[in-house]
C-alpha positions in Angstrom: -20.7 -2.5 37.9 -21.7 -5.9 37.7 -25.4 -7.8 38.0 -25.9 -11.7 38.7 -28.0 -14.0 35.8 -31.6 -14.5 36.8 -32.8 -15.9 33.7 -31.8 -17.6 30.6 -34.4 -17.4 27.7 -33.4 -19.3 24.2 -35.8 -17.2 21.5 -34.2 -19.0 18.8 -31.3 -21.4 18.0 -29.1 -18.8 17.4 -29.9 -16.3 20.0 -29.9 -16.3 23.9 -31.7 -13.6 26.1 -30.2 -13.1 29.5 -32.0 -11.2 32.0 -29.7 -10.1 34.9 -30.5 -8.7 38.4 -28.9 -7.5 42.0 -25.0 -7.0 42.0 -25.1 -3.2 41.9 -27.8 -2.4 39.4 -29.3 -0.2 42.0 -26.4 2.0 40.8 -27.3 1.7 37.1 -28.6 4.7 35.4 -30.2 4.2 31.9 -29.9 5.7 28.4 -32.6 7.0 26.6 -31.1 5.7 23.4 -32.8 2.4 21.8 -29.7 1.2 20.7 -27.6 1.6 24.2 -25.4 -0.7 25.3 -23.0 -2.4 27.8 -19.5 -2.7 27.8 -19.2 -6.1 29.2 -15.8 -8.2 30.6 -16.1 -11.7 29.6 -13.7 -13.7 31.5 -11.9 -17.2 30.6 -13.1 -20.2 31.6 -9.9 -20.9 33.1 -9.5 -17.6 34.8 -8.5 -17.0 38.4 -10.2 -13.8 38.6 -14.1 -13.9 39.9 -16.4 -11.2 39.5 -16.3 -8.1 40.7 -12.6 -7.8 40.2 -10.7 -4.4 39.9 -8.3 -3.5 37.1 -5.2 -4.2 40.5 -6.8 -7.9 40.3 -5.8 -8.3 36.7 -2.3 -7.9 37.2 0.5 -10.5 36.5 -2.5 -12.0 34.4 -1.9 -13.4 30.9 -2.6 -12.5 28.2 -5.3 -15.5 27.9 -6.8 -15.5 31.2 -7.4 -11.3 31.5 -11.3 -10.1 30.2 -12.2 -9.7 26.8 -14.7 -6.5 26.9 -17.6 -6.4 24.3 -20.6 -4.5 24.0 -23.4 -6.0 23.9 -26.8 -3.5 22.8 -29.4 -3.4 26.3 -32.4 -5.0 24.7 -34.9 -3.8 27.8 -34.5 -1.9 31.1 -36.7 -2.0 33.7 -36.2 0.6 36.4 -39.0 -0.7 38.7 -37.9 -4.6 38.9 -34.0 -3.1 38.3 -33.9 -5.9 35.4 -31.5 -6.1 32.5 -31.9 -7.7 29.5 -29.0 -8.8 26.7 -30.0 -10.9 23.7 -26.7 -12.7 22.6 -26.1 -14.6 19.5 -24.5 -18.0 19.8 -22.3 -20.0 18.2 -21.3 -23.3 19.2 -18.2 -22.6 22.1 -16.6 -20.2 19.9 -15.7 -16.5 21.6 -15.9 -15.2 24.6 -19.3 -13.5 25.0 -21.9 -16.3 23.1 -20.1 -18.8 24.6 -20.7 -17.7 28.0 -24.1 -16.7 26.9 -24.6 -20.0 25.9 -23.5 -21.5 29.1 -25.0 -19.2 31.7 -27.0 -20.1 34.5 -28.7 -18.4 37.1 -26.3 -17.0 39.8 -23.5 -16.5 37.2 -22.1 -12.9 37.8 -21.4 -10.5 34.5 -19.3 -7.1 34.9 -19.8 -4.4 32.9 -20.0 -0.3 32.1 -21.8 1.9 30.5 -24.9 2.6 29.2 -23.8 4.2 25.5 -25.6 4.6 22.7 -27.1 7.7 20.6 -30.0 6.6 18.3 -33.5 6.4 19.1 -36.5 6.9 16.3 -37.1 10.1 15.6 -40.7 11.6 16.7 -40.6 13.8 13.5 -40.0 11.1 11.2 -42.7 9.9 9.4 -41.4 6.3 9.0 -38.6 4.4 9.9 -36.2 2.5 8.6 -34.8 -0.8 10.4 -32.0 -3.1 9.0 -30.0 -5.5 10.4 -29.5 -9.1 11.2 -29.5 -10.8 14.6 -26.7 -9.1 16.2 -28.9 -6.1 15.8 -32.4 -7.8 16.9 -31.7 -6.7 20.6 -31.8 -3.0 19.1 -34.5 -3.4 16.4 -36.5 -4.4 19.2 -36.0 -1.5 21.7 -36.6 0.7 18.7 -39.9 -0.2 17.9 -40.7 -0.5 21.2 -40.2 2.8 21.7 -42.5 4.1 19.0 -46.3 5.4 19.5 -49.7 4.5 18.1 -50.1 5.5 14.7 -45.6 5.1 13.9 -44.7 3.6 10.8 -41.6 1.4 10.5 -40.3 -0.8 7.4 -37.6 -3.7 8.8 -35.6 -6.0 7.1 -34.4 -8.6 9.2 -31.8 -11.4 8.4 -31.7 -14.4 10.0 -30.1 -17.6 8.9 -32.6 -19.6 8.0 -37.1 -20.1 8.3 -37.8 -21.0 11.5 -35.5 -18.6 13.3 -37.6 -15.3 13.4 -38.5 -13.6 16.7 -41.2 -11.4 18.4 -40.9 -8.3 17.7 -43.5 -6.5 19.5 -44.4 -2.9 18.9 -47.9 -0.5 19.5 -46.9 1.3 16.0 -47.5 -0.1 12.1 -44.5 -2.1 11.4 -44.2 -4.3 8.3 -41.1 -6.8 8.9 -39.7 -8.6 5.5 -37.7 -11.8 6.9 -34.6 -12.6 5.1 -32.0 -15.9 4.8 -28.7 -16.3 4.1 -29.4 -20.5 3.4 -30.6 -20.9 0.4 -29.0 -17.9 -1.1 -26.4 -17.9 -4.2 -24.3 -14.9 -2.0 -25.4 -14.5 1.3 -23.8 -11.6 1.8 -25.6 -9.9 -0.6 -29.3 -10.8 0.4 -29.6 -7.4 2.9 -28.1 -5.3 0.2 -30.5 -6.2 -2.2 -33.4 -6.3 -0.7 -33.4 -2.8 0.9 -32.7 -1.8 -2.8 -35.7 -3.3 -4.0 -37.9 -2.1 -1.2 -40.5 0.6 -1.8 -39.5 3.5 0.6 -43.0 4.9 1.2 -43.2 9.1 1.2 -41.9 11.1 3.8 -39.5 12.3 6.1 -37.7 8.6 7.6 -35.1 7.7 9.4 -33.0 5.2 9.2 -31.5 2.7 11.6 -28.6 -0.2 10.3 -26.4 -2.4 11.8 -24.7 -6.0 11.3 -21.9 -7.2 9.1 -19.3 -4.6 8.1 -19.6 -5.6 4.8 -22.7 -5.5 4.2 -23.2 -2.4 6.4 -21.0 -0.4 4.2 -22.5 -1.7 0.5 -25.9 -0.7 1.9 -25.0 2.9 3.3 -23.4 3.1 0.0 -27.1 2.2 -1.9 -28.6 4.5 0.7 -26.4 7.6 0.1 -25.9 7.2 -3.4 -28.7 6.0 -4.5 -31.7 7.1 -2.1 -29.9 10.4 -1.6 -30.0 9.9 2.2 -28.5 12.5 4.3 -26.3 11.3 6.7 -27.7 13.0 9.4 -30.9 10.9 9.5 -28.9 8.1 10.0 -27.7 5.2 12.3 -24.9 2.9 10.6 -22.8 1.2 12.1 -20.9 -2.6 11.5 -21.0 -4.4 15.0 -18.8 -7.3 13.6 -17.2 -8.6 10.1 -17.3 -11.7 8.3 -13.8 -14.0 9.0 -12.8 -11.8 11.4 -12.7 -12.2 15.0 -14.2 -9.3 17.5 -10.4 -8.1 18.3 -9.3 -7.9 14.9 -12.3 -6.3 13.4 -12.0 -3.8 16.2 -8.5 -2.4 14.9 -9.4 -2.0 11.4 -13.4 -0.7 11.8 -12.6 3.1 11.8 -10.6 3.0 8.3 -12.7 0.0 6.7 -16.0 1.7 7.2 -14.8 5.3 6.0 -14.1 3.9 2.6 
């Protein structure tokens, strides 16, 4: 499957929202999951291959010049206009996937399968519990969008600095705390800490975290020991780890998060 660029949005420095269209999104069928996502092929700059390419294209390739897949979360779906959206963090030209985020212009063709994804806010929750930092806006976002009038959610949302926070619009009660990493004596402790000194109010919640693998597991750790959480009610998962690249974290994510 693959969809053209219709639109590039900047929503902050850091992140990128690209709306795609056509292709063969007539053939896309969504998830009902807040947190579904893509698996997309980012190609080289300097590859040969245009898309849509079959896996028979890709033969004889390089190493360097054959698709790096990804998955990026679907931040909106609209089945009427058949529009896509994909909020992308960027950095500089490093990677695959912000850099050509950062460099895409209308016309520009991205492949891709899927929808996956399995969480969406419970309707029997009473609150709900939303942690992440901007690699896990695009699903933050979905979520409370999906919740009713009269919902309760709690979100902590890191960023990396005032100045960067986004929109996060939403018909239910949602109180967002905004977090930093500059100015911080250990960054990669500010998300830990803070959900540790929230208030959780009463009730049945759910809860909803994703971001750095370190700092995903030393929060599921606070919320299991600690809150007594049941796993169940959860959503926790490390979409990427500090000094690691996106192919390297992906060999060691199973065995480092099950610690």
């Amino acid at each position: 499957m693959y969809a053209e660029v219709e639109n590039v949005e900047a929503l902050s420095p850091d992140l990128v929202r690209v709306v795609l269209a056509g292709g063969t999104l007539d053939q896309f069928e969504a998830s009902d999951a807040t947190d579904a996502y893509i698996n997309a092929r980012f190609l080289p700059v300097d590859s040969p291959v245009s898309v849509p390419f079959e896996p028979a294209d890709l033969d004889g390739l390089p190493a360097e010049q054959r698709p790096r897949a990804r998955r990026y979360t679907i931040r909106s779906w609209n089945p009427e206009t058949r529009r896509l959206a994909i909020d992308f963090v960027v950095h500089g030209d490093t990677g695959y996937a912000g850099s050509w985020a950062k460099r895409a212009r209308p016309g520009d063709r991205l492949q891709f399968e899927g929808p996956g994804g399995s969480y969406r806010p419970s309707a029997d929750a009473d609150w709900h519990l939303l942690v992440g930092d901007e690699s896990a806006f695009g699903a933050i976002g979905a979520s409370l969008e999906s919740l009713a009038p009269g919902s309760r959610a709690e979100v902590l949302a890191l960023t990396e600095r005032p100045g960067q926070e986004i929109a996060f619009p939403s018909a239910a009660d949602v109180n967002v705390q905004w977090l930093y990493r500059e100015g911080a004596e250990q960054p990669e402790n500010v998300l830990v800490e803070s959900v540790a000194n929230t208030p959780f109010p009463d009730g049945r919640f759910d809860v909803f975290v994703h971001g750095e693998a370190g700092e995903v597991r030393a929060i599921r750790r606070h919320l299991m020991d600690d809150r007594g959480i049941e796993p169940v009610a959860t959503s926790i998962s490390a979409y990427w780890r500090r000094h690691q690249s996106d192919d390297d974290w992906r060999k060691v994510k199973r065995q480092f998060m099950s610690v």
